[in-house]
C-alpha positions as CSV (number, residue, x, y, z in Angstrom):
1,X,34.8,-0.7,-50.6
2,X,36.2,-1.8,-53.4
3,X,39.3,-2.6,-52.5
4,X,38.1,-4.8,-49.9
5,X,36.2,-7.0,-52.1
6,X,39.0,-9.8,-51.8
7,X,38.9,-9.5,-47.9
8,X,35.4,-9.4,-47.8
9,X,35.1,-12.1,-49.7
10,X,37.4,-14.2,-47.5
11,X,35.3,-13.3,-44.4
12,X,32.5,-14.9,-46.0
13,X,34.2,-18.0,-47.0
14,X,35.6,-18.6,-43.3
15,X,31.6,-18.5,-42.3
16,X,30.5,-20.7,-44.8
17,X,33.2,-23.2,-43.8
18,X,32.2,-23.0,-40.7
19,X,28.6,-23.7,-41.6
20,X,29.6,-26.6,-43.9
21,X,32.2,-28.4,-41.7
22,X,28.9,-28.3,-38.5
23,X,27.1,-29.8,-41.8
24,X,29.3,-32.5,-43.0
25,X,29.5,-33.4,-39.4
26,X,26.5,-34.0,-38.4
27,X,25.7,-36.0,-42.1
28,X,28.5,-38.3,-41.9
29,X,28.2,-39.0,-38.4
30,X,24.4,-40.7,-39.3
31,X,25.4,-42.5,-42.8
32,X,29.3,-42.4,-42.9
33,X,32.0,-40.0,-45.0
34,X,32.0,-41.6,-48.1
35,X,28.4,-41.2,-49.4
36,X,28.4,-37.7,-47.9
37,X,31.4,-36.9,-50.3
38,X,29.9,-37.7,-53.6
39,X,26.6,-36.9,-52.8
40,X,27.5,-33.3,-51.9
41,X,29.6,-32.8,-55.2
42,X,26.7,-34.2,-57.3
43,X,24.5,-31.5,-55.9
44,X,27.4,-28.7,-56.0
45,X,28.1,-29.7,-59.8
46,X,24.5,-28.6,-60.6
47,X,23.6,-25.8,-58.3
48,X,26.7,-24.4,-59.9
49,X,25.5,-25.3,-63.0
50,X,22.5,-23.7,-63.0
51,X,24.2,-20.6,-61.5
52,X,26.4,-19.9,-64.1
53,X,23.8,-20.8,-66.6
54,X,21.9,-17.9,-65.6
55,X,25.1,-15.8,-65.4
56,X,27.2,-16.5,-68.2
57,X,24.4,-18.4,-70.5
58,X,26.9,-21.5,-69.4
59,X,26.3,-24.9,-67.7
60,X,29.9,-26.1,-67.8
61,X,32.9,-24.8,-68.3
62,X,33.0,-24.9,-72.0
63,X,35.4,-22.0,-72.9
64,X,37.8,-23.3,-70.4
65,X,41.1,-23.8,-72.2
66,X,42.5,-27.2,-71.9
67,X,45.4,-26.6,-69.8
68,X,43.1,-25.1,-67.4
69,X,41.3,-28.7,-67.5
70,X,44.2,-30.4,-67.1
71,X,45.1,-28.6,-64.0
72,X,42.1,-27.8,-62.1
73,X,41.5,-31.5,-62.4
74,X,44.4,-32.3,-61.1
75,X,43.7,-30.2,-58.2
76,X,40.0,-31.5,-58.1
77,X,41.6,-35.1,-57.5
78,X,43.9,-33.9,-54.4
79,X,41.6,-31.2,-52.9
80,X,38.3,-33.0,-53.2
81,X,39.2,-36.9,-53.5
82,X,42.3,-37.1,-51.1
83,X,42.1,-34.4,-48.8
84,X,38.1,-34.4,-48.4
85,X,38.4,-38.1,-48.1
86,X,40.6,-37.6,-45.2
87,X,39.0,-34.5,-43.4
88,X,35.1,-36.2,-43.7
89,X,36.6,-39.3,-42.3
90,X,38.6,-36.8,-39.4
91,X,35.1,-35.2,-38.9
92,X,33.3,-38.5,-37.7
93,X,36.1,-39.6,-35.8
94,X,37.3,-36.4,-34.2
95,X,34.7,-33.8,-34.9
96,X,34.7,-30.7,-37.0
97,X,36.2,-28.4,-34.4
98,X,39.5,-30.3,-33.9
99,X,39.2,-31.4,-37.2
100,X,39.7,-27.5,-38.3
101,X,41.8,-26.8,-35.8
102,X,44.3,-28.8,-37.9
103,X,43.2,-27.8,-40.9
104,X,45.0,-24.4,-39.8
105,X,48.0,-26.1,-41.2
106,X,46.6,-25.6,-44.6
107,X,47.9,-21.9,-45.4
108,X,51.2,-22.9,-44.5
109,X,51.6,-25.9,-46.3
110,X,50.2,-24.3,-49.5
111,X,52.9,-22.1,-48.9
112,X,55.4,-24.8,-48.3
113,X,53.8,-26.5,-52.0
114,X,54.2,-22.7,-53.7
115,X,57.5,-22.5,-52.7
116,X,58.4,-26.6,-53.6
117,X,56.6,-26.1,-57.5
118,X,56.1,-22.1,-57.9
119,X,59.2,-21.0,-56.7
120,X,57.9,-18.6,-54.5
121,X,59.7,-17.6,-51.6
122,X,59.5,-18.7,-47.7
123,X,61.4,-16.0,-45.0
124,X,62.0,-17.1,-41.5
125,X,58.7,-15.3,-40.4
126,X,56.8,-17.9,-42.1
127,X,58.7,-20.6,-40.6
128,X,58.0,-19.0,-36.9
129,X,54.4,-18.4,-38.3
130,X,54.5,-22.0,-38.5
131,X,55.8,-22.9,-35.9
132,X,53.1,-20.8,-33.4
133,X,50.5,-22.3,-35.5
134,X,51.6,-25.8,-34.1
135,X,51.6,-24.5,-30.9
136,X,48.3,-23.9,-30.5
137,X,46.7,-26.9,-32.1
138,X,49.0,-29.1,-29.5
139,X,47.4,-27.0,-27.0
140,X,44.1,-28.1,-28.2
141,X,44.8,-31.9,-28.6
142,X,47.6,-32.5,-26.2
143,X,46.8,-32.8,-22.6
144,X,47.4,-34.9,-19.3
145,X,44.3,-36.8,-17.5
146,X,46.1,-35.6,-14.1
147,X,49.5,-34.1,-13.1
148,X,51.1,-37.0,-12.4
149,X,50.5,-38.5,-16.3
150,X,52.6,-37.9,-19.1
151,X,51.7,-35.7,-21.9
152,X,49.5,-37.4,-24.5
153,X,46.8,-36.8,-27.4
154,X,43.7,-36.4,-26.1
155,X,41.9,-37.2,-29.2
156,X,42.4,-40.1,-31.2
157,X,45.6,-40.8,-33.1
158,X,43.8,-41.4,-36.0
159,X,41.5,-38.4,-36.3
160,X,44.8,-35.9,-35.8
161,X,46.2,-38.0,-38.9
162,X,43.2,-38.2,-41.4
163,X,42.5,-34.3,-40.4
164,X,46.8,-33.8,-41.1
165,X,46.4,-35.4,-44.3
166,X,42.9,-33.2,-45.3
167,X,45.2,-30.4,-44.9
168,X,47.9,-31.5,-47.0
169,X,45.3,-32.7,-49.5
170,X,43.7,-29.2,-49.6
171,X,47.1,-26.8,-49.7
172,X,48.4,-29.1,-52.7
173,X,45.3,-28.7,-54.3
174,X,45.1,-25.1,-53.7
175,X,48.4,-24.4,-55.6
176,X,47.4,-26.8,-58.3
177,X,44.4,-24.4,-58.4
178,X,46.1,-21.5,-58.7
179,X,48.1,-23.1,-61.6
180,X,44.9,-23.9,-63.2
181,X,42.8,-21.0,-62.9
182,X,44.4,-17.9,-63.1
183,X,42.0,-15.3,-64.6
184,X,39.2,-17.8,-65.2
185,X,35.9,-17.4,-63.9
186,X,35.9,-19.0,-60.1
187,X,32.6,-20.5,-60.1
188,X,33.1,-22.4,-63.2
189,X,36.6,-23.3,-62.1
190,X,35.4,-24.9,-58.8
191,X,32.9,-26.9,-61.1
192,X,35.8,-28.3,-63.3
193,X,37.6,-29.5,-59.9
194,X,34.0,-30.8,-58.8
195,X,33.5,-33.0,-61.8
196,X,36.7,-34.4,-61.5
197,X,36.3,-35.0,-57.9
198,X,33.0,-36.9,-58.9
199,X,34.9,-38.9,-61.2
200,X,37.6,-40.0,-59.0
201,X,34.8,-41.0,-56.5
202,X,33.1,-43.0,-58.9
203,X,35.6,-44.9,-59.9
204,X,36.9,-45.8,-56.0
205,X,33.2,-46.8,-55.0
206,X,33.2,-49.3,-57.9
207,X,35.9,-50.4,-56.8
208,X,35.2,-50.4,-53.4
209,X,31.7,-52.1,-53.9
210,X,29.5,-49.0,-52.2
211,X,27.1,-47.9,-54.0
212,X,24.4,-49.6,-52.0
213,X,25.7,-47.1,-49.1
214,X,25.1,-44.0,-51.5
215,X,21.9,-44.8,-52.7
216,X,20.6,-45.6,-48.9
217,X,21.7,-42.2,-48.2
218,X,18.8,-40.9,-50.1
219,X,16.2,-42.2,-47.3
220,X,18.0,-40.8,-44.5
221,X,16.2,-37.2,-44.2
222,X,18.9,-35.5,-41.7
223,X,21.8,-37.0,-43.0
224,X,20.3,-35.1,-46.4
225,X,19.5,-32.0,-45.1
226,X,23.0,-31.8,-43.0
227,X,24.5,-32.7,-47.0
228,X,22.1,-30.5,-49.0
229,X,23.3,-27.8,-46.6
230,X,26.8,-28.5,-46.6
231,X,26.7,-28.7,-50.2
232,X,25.2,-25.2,-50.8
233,X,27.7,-23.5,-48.4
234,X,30.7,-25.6,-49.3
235,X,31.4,-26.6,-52.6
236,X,29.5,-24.1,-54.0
237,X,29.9,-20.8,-52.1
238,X,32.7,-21.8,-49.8
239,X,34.8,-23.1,-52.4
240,X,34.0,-20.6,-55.4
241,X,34.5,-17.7,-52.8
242,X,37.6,-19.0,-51.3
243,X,39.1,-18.7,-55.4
244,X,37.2,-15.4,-55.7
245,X,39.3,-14.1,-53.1
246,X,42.3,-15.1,-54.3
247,X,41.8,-13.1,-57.3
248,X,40.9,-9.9,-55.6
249,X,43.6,-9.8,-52.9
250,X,47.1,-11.7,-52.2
251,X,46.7,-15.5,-51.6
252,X,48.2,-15.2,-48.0
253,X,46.0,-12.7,-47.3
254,X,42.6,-14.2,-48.6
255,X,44.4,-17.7,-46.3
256,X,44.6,-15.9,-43.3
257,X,41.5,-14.3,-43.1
258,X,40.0,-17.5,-44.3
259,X,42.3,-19.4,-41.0
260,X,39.5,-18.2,-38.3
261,X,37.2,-20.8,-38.9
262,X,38.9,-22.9,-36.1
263,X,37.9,-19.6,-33.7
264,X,34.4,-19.4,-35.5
265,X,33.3,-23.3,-35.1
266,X,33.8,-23.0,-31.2
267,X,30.3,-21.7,-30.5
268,X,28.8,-23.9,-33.0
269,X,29.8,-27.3,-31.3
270,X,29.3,-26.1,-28.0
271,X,25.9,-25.2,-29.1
272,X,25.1,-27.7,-31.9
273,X,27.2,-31.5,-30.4
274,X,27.4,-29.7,-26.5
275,X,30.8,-30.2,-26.6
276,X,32.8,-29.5,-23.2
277,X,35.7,-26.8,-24.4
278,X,38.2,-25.5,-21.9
279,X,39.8,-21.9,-21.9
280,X,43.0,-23.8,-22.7
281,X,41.4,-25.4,-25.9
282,X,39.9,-21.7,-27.0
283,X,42.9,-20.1,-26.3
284,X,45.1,-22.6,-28.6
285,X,42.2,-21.8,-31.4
286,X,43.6,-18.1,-31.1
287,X,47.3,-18.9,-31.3
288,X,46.8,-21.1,-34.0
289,X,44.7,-18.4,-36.0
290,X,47.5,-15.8,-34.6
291,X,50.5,-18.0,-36.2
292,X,48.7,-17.8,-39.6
293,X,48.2,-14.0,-39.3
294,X,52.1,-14.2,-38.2
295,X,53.1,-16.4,-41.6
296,X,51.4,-14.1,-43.8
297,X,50.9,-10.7,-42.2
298,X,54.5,-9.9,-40.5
């Protein structure tokens, strides 16, 4: 059992994903992405804080060295800032199912970034791994109204893009992670790229001019509860898990395993938004999932 604590581990972080993404969703969708982005790293910096008080007797990651700082930041400020920016936004305009149907494309890219700053390698299987992962998510958002129309994007332009440019944000900042953290403790290392994440959100609603819209937040009871959710499965467990994994077993391991929340979510937003899902759209959720397994597995 041992040995599969890694794999375990990335099980449970493609279920809380899925749990956080419903979440985030259904929160933004009532008060907007951008309060829903600080709000749930506010809330993740302390229930991690607390957590690790009462497991290492620390409440922030004191005995981090400074490189460490320097870098998980750095990653905090891609992963969380950017690429959250763009996936909350993708979530409210596109959902969370298409929205992680794209994000598919994460495990790949990070690849792509490991091999463009850690000089580690990329074989042709990856690049048809990639490939069949494309595949299926333009079998999910591709599509004719009848047989006589051309072949278009069924969703909006803009969704496809902001969820694109969540998982570009996220694969950067997974490498920077790996940079920063190493054998550091996971927990405490997700908080470091949380508080930086706070930070650079701070800074753009001052500039911005919407703090009103964060503190209004506060009065909406289900836009809190989908957050305070969100927050506990995301940031916290999702996140922390998704580096514990990576310490326990191989990176393209934990990323594949981690790659079927796009299957996972389907029953969720039938359930949950009653969205209407064809067999096509199911069956590019597999091939997608299936060209991950393929970049990392074969």
């Amino acid at each position: 059992m041992s040995s599969l604590i890694g794999e375990l581990t990335a099980l449970a972080t493609a279920f809380c994903w899925t749990i956080t993404s419903i979440a985030f969703e259904s929160a933004g969708k009532k008060v907007g992405s951008l309060p829903v982005n600080l709000i749930r790293l506010v809330f993740a910096f302390f229930i991690i804080g607390v957590f690790s008080y009462f497991r290492k007797g620390l409440f922030i990651a004191s005995d981090a060295s400074s490189e460490a700082w320097m870098w998980l930041s750095i990653s905090g400020i891609i992963g969380f800032v950017i690429g959250d920016l763009l996936l909350f936004q993708a979530f409210v305009v596109i959902g969370a199912r298409v929205s992680m149907l794209i994000m598919a494309l994460t495990p790949p890219i990070a690849a792509f970034f490991g091999w463009l700053i850690l000089d580690e390698t990329m074989s042709t299987t990856n690049l048809i791994g990639m490939t069949v992962t494309i595949i299926g998510i333009a079998m999910v958002i591709l599509g004719k109204e009848d047989k006589q129309s051309k072949v278009k994007i069924k969703y909006p332009l803009k969704g496809v893009l902001l969820a694109f440019g969540g998982a570009v944000g996220q694969g950067l900042g997974l490498v920077f992670s790996k940079l920063g953290m190493k054998d550091y403790d996971p927990f405490l290392s997700t908080q470091i790229r949380i508080l930086a994440g706070i930070i650079g959100f701070s800074i753009l609603f001052f500039v911005l001019g919407r703090w009103k819209s964060v503190f209004t937040t506060f009065y909406n009871k289900k836009a809190m509860t989908g957050i305070s959710i969100g927050s506990i499965f995301g940031p916290f467990l999702g996140v922390s898990l998704s580096l514990l994994a990576i310490q326990y077993t191989t990176t393209g391991i934990a990323s594949t395993i981690m790659a079927i929340v796009p299957v996972l979510i389907i029953v969720p937003s039938i359930v949950i938004f009653k969205e209407k899902i064809s067999y096509k759209e199911i069956l590019g959720a597999v091939v997608a999932f299936l060209g991950v397994v393929m970049f990392f597995v074969f």
